[in-house]
C-alpha positions as CSV (number, residue, x, y, z in Angstrom):
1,X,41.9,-17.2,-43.1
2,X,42.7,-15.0,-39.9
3,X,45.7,-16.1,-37.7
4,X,43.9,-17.8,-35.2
5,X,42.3,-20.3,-37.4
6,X,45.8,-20.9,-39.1
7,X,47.6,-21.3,-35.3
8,X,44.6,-23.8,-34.6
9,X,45.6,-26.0,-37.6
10,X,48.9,-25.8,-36.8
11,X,48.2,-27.1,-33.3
12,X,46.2,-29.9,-34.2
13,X,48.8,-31.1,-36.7
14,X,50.9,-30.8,-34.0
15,X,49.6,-32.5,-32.0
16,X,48.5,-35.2,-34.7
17,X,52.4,-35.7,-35.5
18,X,53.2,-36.4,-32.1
19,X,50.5,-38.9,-31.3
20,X,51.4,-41.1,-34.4
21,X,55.5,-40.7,-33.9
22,X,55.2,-41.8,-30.0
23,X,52.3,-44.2,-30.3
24,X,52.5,-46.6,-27.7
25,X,55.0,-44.1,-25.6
26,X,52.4,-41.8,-24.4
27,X,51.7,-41.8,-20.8
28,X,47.9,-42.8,-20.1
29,X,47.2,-39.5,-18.7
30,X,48.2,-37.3,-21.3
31,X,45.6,-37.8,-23.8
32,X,43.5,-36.3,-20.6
33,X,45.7,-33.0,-21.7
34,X,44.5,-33.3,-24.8
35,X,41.2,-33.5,-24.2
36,X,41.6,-30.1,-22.0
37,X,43.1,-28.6,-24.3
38,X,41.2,-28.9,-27.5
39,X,38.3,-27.6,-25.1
40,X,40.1,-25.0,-23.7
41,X,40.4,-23.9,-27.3
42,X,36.9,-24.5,-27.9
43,X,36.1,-22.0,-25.1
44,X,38.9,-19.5,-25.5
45,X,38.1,-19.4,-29.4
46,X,34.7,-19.3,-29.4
47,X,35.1,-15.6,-26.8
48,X,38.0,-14.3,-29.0
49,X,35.6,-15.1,-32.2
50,X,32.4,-13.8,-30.9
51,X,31.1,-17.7,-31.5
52,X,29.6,-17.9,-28.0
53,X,27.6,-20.7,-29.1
54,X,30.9,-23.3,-28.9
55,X,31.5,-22.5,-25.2
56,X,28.8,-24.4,-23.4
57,X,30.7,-27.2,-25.5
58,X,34.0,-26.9,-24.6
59,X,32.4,-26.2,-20.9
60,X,31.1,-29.7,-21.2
61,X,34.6,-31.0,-22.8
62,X,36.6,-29.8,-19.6
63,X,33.8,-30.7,-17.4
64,X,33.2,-34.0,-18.8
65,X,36.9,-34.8,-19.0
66,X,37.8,-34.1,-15.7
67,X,34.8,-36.4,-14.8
68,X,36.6,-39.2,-16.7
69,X,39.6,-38.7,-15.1
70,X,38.7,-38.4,-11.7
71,X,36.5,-41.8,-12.0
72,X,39.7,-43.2,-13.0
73,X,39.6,-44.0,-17.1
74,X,43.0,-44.0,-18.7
75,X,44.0,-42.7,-22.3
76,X,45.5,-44.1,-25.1
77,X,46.4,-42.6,-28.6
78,X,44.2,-44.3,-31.7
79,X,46.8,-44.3,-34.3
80,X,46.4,-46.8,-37.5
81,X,49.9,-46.5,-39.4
82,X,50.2,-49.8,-40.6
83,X,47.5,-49.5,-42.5
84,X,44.8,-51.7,-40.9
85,X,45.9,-54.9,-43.0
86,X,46.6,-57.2,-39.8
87,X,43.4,-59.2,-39.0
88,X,44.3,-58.7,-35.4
89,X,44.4,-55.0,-35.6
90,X,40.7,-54.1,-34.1
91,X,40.5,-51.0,-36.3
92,X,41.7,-52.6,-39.2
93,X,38.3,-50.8,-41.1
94,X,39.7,-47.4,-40.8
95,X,43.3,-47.4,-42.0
96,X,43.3,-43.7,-41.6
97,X,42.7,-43.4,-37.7
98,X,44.5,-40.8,-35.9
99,X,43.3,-39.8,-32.9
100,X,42.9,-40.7,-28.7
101,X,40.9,-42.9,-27.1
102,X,39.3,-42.9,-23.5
103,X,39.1,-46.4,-21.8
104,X,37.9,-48.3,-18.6
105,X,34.6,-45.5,-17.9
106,X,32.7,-46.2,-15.1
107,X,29.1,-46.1,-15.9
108,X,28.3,-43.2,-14.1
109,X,30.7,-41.5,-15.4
110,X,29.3,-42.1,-19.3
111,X,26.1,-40.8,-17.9
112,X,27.3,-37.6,-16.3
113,X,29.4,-37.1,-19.7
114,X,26.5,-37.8,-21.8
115,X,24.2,-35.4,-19.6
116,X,27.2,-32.5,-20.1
117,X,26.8,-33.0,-23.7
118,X,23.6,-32.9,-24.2
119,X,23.3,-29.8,-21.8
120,X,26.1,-28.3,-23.6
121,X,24.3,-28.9,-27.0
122,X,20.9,-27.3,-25.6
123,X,22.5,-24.2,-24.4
124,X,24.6,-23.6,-27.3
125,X,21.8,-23.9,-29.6
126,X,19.3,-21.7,-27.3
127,X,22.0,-19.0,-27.5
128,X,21.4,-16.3,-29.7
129,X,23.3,-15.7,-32.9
């Protein structure tokens, strides 16, 4: 493993501790940082790697964030630490759920997302190796 793979992990678990210790704490917008981030990685690791392939991707993760933002979604962190045993709890199905969570999309902003994506997926694949 080289030292940017093992910094990587170490951010995400990072990350992944303090989205499950302040749960409900976080402020809506920074799960928005998040987002950037992990595709500013995607775009900074995939020049430092040689992977060019990942950067349309993390283009369309920053792009499609930003989109998200702007139309005024908020963020929440999708942590399930109690298990999922309450039959209130929505993601009671997946006790294991650590992550974020984008809510209140405007339509038009799903479809500018999705057509990022699916841009983002076409030109990574028509790169070459």
């Amino acid at each position: 493993m080289e030292v940017g793979e093992i910094l990587f992990m170490v951010l995400v678990v990072a990350v992944a501790i303090l989205v499950a210790a302040l749960n409900k704490k976080l402020p809506y917008w920074l799960g928005f940082i998040f987002m950037l981030v992990a595709s500013a990685v995607a775009i900074i690791g995939g020049a430092a790697t040689g992977n060019y392939k990942a950067i349309p991707l993390g283009v369309a993760g920053v792009l499609g964030t930003i989109v998200a933002w702007v139309s005024g979604a908020t963020s929440e962190p999708a942590t399930n630490a109690s298990g999922g045993d309450d039959d209130n709890d929505r993601r009671r199905d997946d006790p294991d759920t650590l992550g974020g969570m984008a809510r209140r999309i405007r339509w038009y902003a799903w479809l500018i997302i999705a057509v990022l994506f699916v841009a983002g997926v076409a030109v990574g694949f028509a790169l070459p190796r």
